[in-house]
Backbone as XML, in Angstrom:
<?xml version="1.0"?>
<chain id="A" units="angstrom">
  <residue number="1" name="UNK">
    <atom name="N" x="0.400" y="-0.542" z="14.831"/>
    <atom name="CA" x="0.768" y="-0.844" z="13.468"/>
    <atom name="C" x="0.038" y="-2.119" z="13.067"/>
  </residue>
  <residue number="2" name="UNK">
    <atom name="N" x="-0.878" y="-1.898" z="11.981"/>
    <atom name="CA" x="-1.236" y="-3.222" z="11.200"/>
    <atom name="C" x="-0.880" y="-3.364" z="10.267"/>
  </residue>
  <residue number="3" name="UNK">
    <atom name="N" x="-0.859" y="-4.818" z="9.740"/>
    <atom name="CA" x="-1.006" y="-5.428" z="8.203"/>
    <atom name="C" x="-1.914" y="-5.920" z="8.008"/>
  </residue>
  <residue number="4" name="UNK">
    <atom name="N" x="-2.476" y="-5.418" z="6.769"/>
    <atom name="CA" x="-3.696" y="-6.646" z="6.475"/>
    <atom name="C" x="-3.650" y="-6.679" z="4.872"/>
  </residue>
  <residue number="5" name="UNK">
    <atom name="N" x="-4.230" y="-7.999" z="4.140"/>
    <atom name="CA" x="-4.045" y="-8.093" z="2.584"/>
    <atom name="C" x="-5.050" y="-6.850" z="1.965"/>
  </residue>
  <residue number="6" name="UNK">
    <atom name="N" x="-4.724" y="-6.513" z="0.769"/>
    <atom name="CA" x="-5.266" y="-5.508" z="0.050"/>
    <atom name="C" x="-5.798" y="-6.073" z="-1.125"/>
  </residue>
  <residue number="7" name="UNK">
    <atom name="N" x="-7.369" y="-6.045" z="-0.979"/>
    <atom name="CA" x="-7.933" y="-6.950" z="-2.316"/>
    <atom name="C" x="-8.181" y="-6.487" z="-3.571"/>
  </residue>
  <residue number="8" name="UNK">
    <atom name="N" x="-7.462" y="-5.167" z="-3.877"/>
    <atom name="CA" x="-6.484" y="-4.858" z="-5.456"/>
    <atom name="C" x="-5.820" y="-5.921" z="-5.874"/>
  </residue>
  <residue number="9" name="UNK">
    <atom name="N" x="-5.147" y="-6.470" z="-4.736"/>
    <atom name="CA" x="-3.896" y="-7.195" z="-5.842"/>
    <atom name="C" x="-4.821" y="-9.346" z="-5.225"/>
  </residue>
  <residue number="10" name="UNK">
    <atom name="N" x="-5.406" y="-9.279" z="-4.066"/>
    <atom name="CA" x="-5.989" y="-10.214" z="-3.852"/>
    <atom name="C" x="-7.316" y="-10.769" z="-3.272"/>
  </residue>
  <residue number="11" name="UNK">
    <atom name="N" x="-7.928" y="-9.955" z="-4.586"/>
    <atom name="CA" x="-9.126" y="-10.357" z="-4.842"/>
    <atom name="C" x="-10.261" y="-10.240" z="-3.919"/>
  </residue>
  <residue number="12" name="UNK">
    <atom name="N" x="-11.037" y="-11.223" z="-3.630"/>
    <atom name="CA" x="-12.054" y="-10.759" z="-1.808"/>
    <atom name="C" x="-11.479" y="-11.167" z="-0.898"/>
  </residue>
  <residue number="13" name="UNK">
    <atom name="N" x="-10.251" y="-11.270" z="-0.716"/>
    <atom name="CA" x="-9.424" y="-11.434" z="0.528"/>
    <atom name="C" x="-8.809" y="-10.227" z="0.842"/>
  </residue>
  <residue number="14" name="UNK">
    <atom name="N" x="-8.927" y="-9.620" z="1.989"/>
    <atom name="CA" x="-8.249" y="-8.298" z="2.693"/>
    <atom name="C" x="-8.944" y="-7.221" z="1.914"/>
  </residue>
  <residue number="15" name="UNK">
    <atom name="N" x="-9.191" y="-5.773" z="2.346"/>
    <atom name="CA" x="-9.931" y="-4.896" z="2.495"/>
    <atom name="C" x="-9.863" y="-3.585" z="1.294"/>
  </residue>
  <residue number="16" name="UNK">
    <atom name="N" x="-10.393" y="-3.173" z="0.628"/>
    <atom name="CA" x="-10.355" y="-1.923" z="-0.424"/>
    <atom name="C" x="-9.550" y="-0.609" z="0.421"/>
  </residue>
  <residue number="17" name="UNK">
    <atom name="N" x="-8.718" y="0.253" z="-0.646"/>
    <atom name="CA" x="-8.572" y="1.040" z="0.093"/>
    <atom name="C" x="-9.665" y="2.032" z="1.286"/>
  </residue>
  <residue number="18" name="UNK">
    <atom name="N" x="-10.622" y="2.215" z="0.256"/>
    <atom name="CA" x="-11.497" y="3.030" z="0.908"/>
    <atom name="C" x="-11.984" y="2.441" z="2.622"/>
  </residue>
  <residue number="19" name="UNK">
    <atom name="N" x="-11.972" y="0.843" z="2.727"/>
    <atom name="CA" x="-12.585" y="0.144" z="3.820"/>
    <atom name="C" x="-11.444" y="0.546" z="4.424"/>
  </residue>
  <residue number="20" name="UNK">
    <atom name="N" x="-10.462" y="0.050" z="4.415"/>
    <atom name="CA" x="-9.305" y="0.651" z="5.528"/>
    <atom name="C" x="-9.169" y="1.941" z="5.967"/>
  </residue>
  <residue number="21" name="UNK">
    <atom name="N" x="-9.256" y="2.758" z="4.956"/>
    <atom name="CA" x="-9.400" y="4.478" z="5.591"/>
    <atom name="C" x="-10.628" y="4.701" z="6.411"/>
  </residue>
  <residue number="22" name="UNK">
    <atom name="N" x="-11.713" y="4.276" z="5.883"/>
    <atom name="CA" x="-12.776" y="4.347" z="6.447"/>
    <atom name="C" x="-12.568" y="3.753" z="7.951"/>
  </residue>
  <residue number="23" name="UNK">
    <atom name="N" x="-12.420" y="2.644" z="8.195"/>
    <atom name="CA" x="-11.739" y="1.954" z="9.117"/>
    <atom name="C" x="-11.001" y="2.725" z="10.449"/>
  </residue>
  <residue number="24" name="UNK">
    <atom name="N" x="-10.123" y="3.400" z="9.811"/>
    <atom name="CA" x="-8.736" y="3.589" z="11.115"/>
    <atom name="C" x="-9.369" y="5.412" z="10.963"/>
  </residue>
  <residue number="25" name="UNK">
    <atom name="N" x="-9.959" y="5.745" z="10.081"/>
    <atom name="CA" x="-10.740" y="7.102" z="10.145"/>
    <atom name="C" x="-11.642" y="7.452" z="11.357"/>
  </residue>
  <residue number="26" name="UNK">
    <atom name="N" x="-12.533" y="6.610" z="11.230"/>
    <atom name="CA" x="-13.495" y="6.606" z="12.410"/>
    <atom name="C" x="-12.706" y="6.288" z="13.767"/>
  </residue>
  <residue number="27" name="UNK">
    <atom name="N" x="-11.242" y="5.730" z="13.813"/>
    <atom name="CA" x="-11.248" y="5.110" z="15.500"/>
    <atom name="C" x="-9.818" y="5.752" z="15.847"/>
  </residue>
  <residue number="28" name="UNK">
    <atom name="N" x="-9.172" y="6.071" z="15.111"/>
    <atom name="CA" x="-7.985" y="7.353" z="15.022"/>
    <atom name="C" x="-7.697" y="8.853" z="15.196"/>
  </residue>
  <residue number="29" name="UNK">
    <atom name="N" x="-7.143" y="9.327" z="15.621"/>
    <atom name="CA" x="-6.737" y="10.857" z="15.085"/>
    <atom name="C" x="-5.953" y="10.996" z="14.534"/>
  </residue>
  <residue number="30" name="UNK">
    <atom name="N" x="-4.952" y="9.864" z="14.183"/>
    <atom name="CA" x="-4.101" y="10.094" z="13.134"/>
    <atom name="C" x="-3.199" y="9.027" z="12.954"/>
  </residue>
  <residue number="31" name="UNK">
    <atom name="N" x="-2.966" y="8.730" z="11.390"/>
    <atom name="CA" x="-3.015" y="7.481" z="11.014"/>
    <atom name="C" x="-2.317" y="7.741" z="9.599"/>
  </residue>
  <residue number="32" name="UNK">
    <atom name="N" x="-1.319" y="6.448" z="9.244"/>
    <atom name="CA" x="-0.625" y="6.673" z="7.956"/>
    <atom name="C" x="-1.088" y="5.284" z="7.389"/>
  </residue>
  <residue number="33" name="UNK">
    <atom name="N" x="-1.746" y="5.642" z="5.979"/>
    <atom name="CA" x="-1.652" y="3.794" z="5.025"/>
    <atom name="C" x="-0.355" y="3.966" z="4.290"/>
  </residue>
  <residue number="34" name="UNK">
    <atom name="N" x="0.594" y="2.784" z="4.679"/>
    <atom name="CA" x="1.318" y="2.409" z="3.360"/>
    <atom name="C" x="0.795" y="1.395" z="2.150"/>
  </residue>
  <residue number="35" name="UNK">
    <atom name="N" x="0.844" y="1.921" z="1.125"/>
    <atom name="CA" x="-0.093" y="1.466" z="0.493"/>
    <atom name="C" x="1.112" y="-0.062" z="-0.475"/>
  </residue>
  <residue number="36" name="UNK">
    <atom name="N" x="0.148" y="-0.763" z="-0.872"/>
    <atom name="CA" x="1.268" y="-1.997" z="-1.442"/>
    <atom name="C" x="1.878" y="-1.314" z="-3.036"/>
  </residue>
  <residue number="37" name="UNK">
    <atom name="N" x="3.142" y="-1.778" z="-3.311"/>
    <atom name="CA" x="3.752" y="-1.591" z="-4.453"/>
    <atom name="C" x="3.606" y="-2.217" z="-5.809"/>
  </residue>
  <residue number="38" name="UNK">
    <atom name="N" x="2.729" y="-3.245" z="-5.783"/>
    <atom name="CA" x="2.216" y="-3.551" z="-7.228"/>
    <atom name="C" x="1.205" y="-2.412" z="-7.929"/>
  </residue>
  <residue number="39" name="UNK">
    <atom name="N" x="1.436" y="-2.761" z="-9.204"/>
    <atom name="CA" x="0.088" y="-1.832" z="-9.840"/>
    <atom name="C" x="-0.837" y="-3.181" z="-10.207"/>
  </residue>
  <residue number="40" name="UNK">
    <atom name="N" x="-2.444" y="-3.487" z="-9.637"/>
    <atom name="CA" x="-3.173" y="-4.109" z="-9.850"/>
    <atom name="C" x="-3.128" y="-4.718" z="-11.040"/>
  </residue>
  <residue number="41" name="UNK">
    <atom name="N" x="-3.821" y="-5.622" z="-11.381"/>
    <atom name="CA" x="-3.974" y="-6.540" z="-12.763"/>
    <atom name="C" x="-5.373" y="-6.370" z="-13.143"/>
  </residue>
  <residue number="42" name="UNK">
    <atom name="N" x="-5.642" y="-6.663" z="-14.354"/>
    <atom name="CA" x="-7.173" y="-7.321" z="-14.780"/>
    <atom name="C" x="-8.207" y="-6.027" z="-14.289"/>
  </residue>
  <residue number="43" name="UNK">
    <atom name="N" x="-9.411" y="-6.007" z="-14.043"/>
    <atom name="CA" x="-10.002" y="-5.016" z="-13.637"/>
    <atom name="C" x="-9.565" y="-3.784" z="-12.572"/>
  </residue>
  <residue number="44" name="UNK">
    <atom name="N" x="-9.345" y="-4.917" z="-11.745"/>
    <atom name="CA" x="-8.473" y="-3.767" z="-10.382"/>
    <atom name="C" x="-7.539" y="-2.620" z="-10.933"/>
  </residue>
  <residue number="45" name="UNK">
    <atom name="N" x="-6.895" y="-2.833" z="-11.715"/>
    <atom name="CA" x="-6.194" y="-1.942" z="-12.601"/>
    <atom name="C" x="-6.344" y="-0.698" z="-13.121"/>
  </residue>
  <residue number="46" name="UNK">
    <atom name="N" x="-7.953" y="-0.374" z="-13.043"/>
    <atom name="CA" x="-8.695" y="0.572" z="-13.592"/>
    <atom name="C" x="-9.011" y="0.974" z="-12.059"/>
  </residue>
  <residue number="47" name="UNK">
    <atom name="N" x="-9.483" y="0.438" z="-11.771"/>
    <atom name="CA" x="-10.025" y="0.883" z="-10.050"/>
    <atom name="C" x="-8.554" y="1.857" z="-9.050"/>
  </residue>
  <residue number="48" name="UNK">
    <atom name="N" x="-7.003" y="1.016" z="-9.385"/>
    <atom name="CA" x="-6.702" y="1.809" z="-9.151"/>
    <atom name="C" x="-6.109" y="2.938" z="-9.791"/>
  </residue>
  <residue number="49" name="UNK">
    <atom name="N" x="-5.972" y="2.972" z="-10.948"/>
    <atom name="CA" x="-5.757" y="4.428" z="-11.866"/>
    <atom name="C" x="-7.112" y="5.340" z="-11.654"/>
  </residue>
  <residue number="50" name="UNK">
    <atom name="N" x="-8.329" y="5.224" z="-10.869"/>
    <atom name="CA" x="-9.490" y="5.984" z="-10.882"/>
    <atom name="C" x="-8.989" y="6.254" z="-9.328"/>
  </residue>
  <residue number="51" name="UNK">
    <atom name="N" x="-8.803" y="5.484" z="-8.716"/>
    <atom name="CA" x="-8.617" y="6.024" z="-7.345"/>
    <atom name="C" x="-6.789" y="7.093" z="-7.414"/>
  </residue>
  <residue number="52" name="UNK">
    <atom name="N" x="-6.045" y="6.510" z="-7.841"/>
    <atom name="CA" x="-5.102" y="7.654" z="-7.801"/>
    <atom name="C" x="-5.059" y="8.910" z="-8.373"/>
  </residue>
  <residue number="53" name="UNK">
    <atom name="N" x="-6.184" y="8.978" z="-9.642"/>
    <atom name="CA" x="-6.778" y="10.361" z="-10.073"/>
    <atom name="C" x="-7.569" y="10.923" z="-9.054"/>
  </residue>
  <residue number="54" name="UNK">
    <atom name="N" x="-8.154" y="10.386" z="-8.520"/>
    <atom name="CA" x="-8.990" y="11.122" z="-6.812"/>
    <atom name="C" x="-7.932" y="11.607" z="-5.695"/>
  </residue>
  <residue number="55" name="UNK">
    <atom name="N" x="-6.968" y="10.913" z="-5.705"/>
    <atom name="CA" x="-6.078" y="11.491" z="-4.672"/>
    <atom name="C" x="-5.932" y="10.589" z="-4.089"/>
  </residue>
  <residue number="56" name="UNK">
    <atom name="N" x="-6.748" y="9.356" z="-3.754"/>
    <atom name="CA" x="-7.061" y="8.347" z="-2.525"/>
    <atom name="C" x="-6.456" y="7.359" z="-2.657"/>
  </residue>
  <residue number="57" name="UNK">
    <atom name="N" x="-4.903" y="7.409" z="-2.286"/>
    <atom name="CA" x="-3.782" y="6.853" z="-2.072"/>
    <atom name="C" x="-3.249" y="6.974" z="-0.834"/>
  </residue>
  <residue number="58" name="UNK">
    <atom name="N" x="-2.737" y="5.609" z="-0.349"/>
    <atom name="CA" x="-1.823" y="5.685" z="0.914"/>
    <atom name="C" x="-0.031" y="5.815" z="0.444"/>
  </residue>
  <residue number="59" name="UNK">
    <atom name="N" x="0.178" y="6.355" z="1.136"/>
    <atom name="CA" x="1.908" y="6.272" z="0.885"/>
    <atom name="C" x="2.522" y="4.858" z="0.293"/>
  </residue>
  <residue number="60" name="UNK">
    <atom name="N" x="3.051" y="5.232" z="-1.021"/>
    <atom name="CA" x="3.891" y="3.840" z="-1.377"/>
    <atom name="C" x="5.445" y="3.989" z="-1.412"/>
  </residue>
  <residue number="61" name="UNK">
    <atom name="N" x="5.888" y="2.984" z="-1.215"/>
    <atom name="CA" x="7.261" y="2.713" z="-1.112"/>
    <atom name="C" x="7.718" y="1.495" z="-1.704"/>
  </residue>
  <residue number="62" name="UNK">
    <atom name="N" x="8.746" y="1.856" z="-3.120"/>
    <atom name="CA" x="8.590" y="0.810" z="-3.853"/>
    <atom name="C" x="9.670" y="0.853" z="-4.642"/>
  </residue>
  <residue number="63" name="UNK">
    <atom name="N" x="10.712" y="1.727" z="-3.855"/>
    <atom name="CA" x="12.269" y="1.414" z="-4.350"/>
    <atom name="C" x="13.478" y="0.711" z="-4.389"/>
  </residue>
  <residue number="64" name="UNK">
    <atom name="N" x="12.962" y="-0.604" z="-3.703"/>
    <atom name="CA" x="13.885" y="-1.378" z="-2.494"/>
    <atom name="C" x="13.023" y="-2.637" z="-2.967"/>
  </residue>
  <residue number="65" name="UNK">
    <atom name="N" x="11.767" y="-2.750" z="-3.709"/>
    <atom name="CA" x="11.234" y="-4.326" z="-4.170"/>
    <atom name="C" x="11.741" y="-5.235" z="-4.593"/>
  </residue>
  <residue number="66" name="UNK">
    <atom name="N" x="12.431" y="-6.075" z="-4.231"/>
    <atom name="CA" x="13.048" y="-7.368" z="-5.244"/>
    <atom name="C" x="11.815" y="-8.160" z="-5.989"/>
  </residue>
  <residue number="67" name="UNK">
    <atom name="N" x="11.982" y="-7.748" z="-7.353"/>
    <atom name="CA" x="10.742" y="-8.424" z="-8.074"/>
    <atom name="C" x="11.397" y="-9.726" z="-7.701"/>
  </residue>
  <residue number="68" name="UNK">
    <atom name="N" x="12.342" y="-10.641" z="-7.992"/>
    <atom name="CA" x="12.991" y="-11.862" z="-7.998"/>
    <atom name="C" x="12.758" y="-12.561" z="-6.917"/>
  </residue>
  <residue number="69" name="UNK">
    <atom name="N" x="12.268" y="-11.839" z="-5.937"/>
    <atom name="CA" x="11.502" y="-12.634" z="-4.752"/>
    <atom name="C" x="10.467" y="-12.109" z="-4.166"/>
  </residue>
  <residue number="70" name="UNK">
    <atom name="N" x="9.629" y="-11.902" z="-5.464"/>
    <atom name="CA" x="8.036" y="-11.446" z="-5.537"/>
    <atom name="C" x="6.868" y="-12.898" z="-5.849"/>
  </residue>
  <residue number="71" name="UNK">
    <atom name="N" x="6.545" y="-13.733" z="-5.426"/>
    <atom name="CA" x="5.902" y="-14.246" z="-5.723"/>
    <atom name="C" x="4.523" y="-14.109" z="-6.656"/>
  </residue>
  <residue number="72" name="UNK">
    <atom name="N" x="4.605" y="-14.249" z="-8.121"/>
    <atom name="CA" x="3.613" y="-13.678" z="-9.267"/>
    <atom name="C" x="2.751" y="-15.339" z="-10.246"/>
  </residue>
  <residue number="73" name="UNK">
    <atom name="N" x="1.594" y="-14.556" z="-10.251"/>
    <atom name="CA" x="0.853" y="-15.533" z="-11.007"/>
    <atom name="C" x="2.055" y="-15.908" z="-12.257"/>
  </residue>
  <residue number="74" name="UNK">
    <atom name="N" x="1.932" y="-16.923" z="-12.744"/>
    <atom name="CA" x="2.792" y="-17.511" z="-14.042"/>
    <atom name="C" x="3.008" y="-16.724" z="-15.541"/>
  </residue>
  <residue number="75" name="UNK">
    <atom name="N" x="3.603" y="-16.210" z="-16.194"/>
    <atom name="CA" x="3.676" y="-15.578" z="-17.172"/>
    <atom name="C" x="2.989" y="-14.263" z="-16.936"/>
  </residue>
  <residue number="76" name="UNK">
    <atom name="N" x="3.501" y="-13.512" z="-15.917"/>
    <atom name="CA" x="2.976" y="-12.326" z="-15.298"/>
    <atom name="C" x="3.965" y="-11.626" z="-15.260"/>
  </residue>
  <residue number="77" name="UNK">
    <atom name="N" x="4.216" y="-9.658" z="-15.796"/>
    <atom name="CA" x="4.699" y="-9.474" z="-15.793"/>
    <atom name="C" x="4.443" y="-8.319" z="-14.905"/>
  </residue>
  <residue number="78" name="UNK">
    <atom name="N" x="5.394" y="-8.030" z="-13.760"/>
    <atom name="CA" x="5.499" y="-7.272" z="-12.561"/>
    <atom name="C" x="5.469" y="-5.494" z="-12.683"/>
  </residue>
  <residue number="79" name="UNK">
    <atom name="N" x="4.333" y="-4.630" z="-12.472"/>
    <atom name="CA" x="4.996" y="-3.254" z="-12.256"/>
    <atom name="C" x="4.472" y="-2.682" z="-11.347"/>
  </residue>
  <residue number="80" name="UNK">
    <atom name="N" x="5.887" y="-1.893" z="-11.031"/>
    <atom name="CA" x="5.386" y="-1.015" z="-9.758"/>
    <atom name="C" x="4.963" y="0.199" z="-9.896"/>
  </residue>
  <residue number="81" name="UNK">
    <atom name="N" x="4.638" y="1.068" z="-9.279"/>
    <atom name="CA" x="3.867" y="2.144" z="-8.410"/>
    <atom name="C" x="5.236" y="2.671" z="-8.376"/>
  </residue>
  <residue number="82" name="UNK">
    <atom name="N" x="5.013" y="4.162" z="-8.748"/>
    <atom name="CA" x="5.895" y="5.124" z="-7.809"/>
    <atom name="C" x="6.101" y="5.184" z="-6.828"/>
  </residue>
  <residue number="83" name="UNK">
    <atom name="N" x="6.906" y="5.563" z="-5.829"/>
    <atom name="CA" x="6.810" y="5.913" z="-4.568"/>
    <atom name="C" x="7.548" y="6.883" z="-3.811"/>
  </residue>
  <residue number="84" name="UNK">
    <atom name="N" x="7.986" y="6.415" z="-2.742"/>
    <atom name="CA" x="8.728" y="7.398" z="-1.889"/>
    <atom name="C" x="10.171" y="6.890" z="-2.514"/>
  </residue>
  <residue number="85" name="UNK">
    <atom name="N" x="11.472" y="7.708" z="-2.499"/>
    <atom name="CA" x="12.547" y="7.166" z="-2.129"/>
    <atom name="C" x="13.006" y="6.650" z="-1.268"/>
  </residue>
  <residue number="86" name="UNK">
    <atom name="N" x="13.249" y="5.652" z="-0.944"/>
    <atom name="CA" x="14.116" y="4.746" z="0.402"/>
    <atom name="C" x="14.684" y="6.027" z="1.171"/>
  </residue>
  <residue number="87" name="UNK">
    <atom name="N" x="14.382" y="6.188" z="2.949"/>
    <atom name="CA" x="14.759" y="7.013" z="3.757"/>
    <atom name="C" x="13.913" y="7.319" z="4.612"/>
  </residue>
  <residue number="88" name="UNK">
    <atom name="N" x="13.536" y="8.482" z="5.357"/>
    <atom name="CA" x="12.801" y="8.881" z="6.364"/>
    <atom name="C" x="11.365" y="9.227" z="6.276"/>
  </residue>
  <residue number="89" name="UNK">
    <atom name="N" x="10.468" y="8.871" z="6.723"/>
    <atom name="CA" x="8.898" y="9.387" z="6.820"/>
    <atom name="C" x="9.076" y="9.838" z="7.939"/>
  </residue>
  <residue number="90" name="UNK">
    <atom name="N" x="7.754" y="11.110" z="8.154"/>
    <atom name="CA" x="7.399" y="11.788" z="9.744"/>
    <atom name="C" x="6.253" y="11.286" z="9.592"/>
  </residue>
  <residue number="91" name="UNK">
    <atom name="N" x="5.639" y="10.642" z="10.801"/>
    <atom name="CA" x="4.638" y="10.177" z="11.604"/>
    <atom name="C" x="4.549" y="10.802" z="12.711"/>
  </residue>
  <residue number="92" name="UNK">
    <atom name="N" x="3.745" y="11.559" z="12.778"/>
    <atom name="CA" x="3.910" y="12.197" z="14.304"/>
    <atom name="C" x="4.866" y="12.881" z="14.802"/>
  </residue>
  <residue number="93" name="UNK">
    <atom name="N" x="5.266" y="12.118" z="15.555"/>
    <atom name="CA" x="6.747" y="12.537" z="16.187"/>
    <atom name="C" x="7.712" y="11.528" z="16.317"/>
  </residue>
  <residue number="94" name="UNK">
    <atom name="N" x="7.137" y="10.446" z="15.468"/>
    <atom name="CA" x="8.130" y="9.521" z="15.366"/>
    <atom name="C" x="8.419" y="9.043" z="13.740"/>
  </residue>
  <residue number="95" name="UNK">
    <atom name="N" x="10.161" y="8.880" z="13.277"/>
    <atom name="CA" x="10.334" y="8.237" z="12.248"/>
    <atom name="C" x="10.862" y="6.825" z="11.607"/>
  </residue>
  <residue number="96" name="UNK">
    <atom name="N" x="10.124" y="6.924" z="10.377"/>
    <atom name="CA" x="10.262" y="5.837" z="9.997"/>
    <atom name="C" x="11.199" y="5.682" z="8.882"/>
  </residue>
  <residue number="97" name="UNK">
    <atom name="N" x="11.947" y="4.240" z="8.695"/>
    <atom name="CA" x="12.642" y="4.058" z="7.987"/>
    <atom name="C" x="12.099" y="3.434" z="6.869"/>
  </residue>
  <residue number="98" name="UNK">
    <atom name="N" x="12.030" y="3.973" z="5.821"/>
    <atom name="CA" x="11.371" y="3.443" z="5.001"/>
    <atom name="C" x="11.995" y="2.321" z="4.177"/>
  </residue>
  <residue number="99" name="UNK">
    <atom name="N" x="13.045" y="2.476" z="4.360"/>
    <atom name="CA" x="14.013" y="1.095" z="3.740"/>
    <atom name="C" x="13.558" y="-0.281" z="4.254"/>
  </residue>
  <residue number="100" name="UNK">
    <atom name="N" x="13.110" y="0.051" z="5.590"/>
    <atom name="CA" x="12.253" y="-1.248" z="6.044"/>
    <atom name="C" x="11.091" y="-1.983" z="5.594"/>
  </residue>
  <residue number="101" name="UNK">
    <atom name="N" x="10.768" y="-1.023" z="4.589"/>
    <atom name="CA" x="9.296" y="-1.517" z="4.315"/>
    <atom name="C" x="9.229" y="-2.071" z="2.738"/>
  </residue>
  <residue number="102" name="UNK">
    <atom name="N" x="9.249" y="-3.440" z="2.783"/>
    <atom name="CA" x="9.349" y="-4.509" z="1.533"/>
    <atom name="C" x="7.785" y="-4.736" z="1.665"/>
  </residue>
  <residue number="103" name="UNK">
    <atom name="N" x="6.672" y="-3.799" z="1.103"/>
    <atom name="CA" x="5.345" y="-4.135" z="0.712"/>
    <atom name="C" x="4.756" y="-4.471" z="-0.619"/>
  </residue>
  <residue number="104" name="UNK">
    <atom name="N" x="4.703" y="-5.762" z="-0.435"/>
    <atom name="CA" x="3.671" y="-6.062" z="-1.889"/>
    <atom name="C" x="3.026" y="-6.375" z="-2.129"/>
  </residue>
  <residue number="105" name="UNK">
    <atom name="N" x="1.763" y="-6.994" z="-1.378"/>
    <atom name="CA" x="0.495" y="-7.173" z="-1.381"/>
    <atom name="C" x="-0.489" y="-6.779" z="-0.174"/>
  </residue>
  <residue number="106" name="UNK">
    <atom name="N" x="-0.036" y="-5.811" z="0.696"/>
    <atom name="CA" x="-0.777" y="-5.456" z="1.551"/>
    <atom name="C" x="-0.843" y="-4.042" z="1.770"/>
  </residue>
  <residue number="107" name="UNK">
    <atom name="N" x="-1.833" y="-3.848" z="2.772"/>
    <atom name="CA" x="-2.179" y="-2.220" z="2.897"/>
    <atom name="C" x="-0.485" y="-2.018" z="4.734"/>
  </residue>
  <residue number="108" name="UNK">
    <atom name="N" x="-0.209" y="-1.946" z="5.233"/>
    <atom name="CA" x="0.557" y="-1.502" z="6.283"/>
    <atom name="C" x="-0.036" y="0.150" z="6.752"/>
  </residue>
  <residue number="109" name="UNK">
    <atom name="N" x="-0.264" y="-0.054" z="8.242"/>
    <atom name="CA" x="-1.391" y="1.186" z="8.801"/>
    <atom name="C" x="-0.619" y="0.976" z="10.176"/>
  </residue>
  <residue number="110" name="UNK">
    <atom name="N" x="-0.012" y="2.842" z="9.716"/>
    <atom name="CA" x="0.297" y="3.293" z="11.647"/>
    <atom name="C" x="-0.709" y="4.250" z="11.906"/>
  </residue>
  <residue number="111" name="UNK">
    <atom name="N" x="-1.031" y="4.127" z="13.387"/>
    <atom name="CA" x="-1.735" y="4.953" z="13.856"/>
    <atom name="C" x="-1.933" y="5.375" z="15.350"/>
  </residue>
  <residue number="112" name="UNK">
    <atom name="N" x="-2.070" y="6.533" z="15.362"/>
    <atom name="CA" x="-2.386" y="6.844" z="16.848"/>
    <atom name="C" x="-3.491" y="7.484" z="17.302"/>
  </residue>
  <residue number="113" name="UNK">
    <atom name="N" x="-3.844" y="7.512" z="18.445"/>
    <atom name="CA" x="-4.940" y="8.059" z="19.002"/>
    <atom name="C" x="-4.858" y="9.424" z="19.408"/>
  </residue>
</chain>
């Protein structure tokens, strides 16, 4: 399991979706992105409404976010992403609780060999 920042929401720090799939694609046989629960700002914004018309989305989970302890640029106003409902994912043969997963600025990647 990794985390790493997602530079949709921060900028040239941490990796595009595509670099991460690309990424755990080549060194995996099988592998889940949770993808972060903001919807991008400013340009990124478009990048990701073009990428979720392609399909090329990782799983989001974004029912359980406390905006109120979201840390946001100043006079910024917060929205989320659809997602899963709070409860069970299948990974393999193992599950996950998705209630666990408070993501908001990063990509989160299980995977196995």
């Amino acid at each position: 399991m990794v985390g790493t920042p997602n530079s949709e929401l921060l900028g040239d720090h941490g990796f595009s979706f595509d670099e991460i799939h690309a990424l755990f694609a080549s060194n995996f046989d099988t592998f889940t992105i949770f993808e972060n629960a903001l919807v991008p700002r400013g340009p990124q914004r478009q990048n990701w409404g073009e990428r979720r018309r392609q399909g090329r989305t990782g799983v989001i989970g974004s029912d359980l976010i406390n905006l109120k302890e979201t840390v946001l640029p100043e006079n910024t106003v917060a929205e989320l992403k659809i997602g899963l409902e709070p409860g069970s994912y299948r990974f393999s043969d193992i599950e996950i609780n998705t209630m666990l997963l408070h993501n908001i600025h990063s990509w989160l990647v299980i995977a196995r060999k």
